[in-house]
N, C-alpha and C positions, 0 to 999 in steps of 0.2 A: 407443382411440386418444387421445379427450380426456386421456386419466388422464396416458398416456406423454407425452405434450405438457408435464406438468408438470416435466421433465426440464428445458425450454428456462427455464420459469418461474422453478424455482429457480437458474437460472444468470442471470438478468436479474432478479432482485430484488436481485443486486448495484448493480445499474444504477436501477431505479427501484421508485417505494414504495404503488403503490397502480394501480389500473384506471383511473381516468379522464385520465390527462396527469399535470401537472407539480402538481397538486392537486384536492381534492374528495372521492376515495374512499381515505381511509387504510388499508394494512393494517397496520397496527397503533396502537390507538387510544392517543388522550393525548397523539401525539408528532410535533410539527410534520411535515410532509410536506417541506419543503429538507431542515432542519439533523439529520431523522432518516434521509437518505438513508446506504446501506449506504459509499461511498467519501468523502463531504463526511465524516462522522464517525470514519472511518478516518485520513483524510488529517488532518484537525483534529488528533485526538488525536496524530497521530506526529510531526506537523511546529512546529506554535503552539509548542509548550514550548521549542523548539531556537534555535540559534541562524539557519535558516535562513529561520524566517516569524514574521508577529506579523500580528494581525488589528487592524482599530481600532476597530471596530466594539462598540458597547457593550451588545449584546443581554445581558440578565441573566444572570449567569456565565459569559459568553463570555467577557471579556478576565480570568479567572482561567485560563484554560489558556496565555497571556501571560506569566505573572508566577507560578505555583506556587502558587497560592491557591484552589487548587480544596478538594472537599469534597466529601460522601457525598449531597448535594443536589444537584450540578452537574448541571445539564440535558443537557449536552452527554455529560457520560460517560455516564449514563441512558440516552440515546436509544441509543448506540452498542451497549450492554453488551445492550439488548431488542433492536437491530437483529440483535445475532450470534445473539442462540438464537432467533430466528424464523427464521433461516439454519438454524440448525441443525435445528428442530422444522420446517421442511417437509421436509429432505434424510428426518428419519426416518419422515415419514408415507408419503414414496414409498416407501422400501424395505420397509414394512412391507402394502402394496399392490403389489409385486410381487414376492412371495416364488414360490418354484417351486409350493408346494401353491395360493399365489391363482391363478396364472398356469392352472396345471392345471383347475382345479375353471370357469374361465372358456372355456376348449376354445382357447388362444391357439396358436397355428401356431408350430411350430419356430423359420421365418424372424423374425418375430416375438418369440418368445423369445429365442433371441441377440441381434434389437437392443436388446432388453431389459438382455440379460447389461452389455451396454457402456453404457446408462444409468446403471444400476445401480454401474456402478463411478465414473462424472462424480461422480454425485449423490454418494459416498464421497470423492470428493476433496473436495466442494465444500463437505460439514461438517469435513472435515477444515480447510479454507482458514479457517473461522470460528472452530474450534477453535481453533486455533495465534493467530489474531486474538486471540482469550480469554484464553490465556496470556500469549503477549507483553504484551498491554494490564492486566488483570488480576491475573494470576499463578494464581490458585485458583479454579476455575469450577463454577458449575452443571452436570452431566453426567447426559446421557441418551442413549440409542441405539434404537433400533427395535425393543428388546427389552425397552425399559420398558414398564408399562400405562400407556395415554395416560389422563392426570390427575392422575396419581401426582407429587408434587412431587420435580426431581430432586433429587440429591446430590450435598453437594460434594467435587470432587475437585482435589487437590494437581496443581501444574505437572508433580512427572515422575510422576506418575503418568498423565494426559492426554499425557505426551511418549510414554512406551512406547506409548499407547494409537496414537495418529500414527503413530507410526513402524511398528508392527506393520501400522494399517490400508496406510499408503502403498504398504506391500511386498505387502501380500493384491491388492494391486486392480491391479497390476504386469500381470500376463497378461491381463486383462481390458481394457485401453485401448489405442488405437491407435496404433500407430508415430508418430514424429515425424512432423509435419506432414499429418498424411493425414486428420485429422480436418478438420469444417468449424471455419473461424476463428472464432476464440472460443469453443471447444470443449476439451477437458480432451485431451491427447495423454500419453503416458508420458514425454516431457520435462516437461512441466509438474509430473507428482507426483515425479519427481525432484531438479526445484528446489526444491517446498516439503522435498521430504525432506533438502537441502541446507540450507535455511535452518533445518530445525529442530537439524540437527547443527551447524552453525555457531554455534549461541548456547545449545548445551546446557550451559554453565558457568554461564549466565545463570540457564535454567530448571531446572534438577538439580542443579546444583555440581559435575559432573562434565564432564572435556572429554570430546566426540565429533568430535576434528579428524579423525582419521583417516579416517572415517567419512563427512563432510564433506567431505574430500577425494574419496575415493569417488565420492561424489553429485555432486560438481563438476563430476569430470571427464569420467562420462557423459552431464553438459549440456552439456561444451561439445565432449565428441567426437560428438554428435548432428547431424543435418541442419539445425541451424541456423546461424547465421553472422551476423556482422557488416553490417547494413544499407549499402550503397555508395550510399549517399546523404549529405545536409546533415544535421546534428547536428538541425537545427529541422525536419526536414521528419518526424521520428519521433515530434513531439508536434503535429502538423497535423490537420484535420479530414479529410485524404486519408492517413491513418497507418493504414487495414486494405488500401493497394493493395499488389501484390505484391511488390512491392524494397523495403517495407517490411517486411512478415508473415514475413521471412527472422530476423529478432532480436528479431521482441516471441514471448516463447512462451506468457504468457497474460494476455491484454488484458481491461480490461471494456469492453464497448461500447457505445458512443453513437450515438443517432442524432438530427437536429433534430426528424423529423417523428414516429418509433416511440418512442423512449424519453424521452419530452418529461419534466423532471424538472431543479429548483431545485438539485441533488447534482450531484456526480458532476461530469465538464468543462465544465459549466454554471457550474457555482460558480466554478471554482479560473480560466478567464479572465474571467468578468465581473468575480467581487471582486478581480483583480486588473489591474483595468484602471481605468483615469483620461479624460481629458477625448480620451485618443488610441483609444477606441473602434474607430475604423471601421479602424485600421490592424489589428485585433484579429480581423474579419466579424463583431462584434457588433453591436445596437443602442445597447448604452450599458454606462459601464462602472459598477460599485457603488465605487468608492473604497472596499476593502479592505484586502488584503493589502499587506506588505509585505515585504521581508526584513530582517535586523539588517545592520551593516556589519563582524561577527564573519566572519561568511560572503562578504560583498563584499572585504573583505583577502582572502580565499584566492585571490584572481584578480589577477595581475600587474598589468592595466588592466581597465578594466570597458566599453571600446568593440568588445569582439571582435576586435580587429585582432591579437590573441596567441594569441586563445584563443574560438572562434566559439562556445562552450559558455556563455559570457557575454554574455546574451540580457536585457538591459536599458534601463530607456527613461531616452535619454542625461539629460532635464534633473532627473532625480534621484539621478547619480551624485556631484554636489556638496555633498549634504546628509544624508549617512548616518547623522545620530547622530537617534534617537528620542525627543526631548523629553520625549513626553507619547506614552503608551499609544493616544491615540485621535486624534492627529496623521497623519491622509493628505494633509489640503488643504494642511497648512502642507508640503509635501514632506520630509517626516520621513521617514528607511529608504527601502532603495532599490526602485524599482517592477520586478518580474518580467516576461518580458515570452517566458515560454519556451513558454507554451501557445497556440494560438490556433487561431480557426475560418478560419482562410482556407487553402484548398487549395497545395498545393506549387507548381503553377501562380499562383496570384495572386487566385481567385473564392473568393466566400463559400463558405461551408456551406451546407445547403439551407436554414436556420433561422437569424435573425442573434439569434433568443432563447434557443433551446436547441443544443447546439452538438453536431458531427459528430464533434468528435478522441474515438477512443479511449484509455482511458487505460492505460499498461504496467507492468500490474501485477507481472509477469515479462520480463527479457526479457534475453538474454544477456551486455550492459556488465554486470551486476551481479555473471553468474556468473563472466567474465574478473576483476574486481574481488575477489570470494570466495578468489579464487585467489591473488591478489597478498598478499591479504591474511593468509593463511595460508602463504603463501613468508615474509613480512616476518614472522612469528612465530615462522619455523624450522620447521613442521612438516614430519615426516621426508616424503622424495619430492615435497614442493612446491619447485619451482626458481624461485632468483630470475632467473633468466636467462629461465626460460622467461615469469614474471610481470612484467617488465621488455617480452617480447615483445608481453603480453595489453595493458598497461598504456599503451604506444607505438602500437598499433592504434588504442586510441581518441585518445588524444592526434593520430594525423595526421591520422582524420578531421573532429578539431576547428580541426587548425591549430596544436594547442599545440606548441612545444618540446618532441623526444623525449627521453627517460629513455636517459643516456649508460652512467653506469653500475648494474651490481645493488647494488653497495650504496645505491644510492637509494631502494630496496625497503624501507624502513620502516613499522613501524606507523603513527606519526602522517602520514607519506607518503599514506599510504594511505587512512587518515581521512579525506584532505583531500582526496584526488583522487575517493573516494568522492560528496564533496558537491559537488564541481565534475560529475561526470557524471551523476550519480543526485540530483543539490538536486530539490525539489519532486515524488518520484516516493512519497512515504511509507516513506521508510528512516530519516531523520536520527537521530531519537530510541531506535530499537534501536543503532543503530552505537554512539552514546554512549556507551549503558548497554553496551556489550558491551568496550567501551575503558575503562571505570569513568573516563568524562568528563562524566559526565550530572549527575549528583549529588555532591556535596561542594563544594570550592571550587579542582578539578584545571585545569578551563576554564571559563571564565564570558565572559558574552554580554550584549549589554542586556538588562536589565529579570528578568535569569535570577533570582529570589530576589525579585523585586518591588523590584530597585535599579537605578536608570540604568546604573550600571556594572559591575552584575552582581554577587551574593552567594552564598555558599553556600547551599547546599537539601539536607534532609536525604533520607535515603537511602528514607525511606516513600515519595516519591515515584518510584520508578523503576515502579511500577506505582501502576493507579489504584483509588480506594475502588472496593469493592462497594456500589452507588445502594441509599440508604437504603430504598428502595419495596421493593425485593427482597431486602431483609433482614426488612422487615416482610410483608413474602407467603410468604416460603420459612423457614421453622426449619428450613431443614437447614443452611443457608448462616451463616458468621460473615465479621465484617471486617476486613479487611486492620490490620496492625500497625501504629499510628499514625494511624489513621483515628477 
């Protein structure tokens, strides 16, 4: 029973990085205990580059993920690149620990081995989740399965190669996982590997060079004909420290989870409202904030006014809506960029979190705005059977329950529509920097943003950066592994 308990572990080492709290017993050594947690490093990577976050904070090669000046020493890609395959290398330790003949050979009970069965298929979604993290961030990854000899150094394998890999696993483990929502929260349900199987076909031009709209479409629309739905709630109360109650867990479909007092950890929604809060703390249920983050005002224009009164999706603290332009990289006190203010620990009710240090909000790493969005977004590119009428309906759901102005007519249905509506309802969720790149806005000099290119006003960047180096450490550990082109 210990062993199968490891099922819940590897599903919460998303969430946190070691046995004792929020530091002391690292598991995995050499790599700070915050900035190596599994979603700080996700979220880093996807958003910093973009035009929707900038950090100010000057920890050594941090403010290079700011400005495109990273490199095959970056700390911060390092930690992430070791946080995914230790995601990966425990998923393969389970499965290789309960195969039928281990299972057999230990006299385990029938009932027992089915709960197994449906372990067994989580734990496959959930290297799969790190895997596609790998690609996306990456491009060519380390690969190993439960079928390698533990020691043996992996190999490296190309994006579609790992994509076919995904997408065969996502379909195998289909009968094995439980209906929509019948699992317990925060638990892997067969919507959940549907949406990863949608997002891998969504951006299969990205990682293959061939489209999988179709395909994507597919996957879409069995997420969104699924028993999930549209939360009948406040826009803000879906990123609250009360965001696992029930009229919530209707549209997040898979959450990482937080808690103040179990999963105590410097990661994760710990981070993303402390560093981005200011002297206004206690409106936050924190006890202080880090003066971190900020957002560009690339991202502040997509918003008509920035007070909510248009648009309640625009969740910022008023006395920085007058000073959006970012001086200087490491400009928070001087109120440089505008302050965020979309995450917080205080309950929908008005009370703290149980923790004003380590915070309760779950964070929505799936959850169905995106999939309605997927959909818009593949209407607006003409793919065959995607209606803009019906994506105009997807796209006006969210908009009334933001408040925003509804979408009159389908031809409003545009790619860059959509782009943009994407960052207005998805800003700060870890999308901005795949949308980009899948827009071919990310690199070149298509859209530019402060500081994009390391120039106030934003420069061209070449195209090596749409994925990041393979960290020098593991190029020097692993001879199977080469580095990315222009690294």
């Amino acid at each position: 029973r210990v062993l199968f308990r490891s099922v819940s572990q590897s599903r919460y080492c998303v969430a946190v990085t070691g046995q004792n709290g929020p530091d002391g017993s690292a598991d995995i050594q050499g790599i700070d205990e915050g900035f190596g947690q599994y979603l700080r490093g996700y979220w880093q990577l996807q958003e910093l580059p973009t035009d929707e976050a900038m950090v100010s904070w000057g920890d050594p090669t941090l403010p290079e993920l700011n400005n495109h000046t990273w490199n095959a020493d970056n700390r911060f890609v390092k930690a992430f690149y070791a946080r995914v395959f230790y995601q990966v290398g425990l998923a393969n330790e389970f499965l290789r620990a309960t195969t039928d003949e281990k299972l057999a050979s230990r006299g385990v009970s029938d009932a027992l081995k089915a709960e197994i069965k449906v372990f067994r298929a989580e734990v496959r979604f959930l290297r799969a989740l790190s895997y596609y993290h790998g690609i996306d961030l990456f491009g060519k990854v380390a690969f190993a399965t439960e079928n390698d000899l533990v020691g043996t150094k992996p190999v490296e394998k190309d994006r579609t190669y790992v994509f076919n890999y995904l997408v065969s696993e996502l379909n195998a483990i289909d009968a094995d996982l439980k209906e929509a929502r019948t699992n317990e929260y925060g638990r892997v349900d067969k919507v959940a590997a549907k949406m990863l199987l949608a997002k891998l076909y969504l951006n299969a031009k990205v990682y293959t060079g061939a489209s999988k709209d179709a395909e994507a479409l597919a996957a879409i629309n069995s997420v969104i004909g699924s028993s999930y739905s549209i939360a009948n709630v406040p826009y803000s109360n879906l990123f609250m420290a009360d965001n696992d109650r029930t009229a919530v867990r209707a549209e997040i479909i898979f959450p990482i989870r937080f808690n103040g007092v179990n999963t105590k950890t410097w990661g994760g929604t710990t981070f993303i409202i402390h560093a981005s809060t200011g002297g206004w703390n206690s409106d936050m249920g924190i006890d202080g904030g880090w003066y971190g983050l900020a957002a560009r005002k690339e991202f502040a224009n997509l918003f008509s006014d920035l007070s909510g009164a248009t648009d309640r999706r625009a969740m910022f603290d008023a006395a920085s809506t007058s000073s959006l332009t970012i001086n200087s990289v490491s400009d928070f006190f001087g109120n440089g960029g505008l302050k965020v203010k979309k995450y917080s620990n205080k309950t929908s009710a008005g009370a703290n979190g149980s923790n004003l240090t380590h915070t309760d909000t779950d964070f929505p790493l799936f959850r169905l705005a995106d999939a309605y969005l997927m959909y818009a977004e593949l209407a607006a590119n003409n793919v065959a059977s995607a209606s803009k009428s019906v994506a105009r309906g997807y796209v006006n759901t969210l908009r009334a329950r933001a408040g925003a102005p509804l979408i009159a007519n389908d031809s409003d249905i545009t790619p860059d529509f959509i782009l943009d509506e994407r960052a207005r309802e998805l800003y700060w969720e870890g999308h901005r920097r795949q949308d980009l790149i899948r827009a071919n806005k990310f690199t070149g000099s298509a859209k530019l943003w402060q500081w994009k290119g390391n120039a106030l006003n934003g420069a061209s960047i070449d195209s090596k950066f749409n994925v990041y180096p393979i960290p020098q450490t593991e190029l020097n550990t692993n001879s199977n592994l080469t580095q990315n082109t222009g690294y």
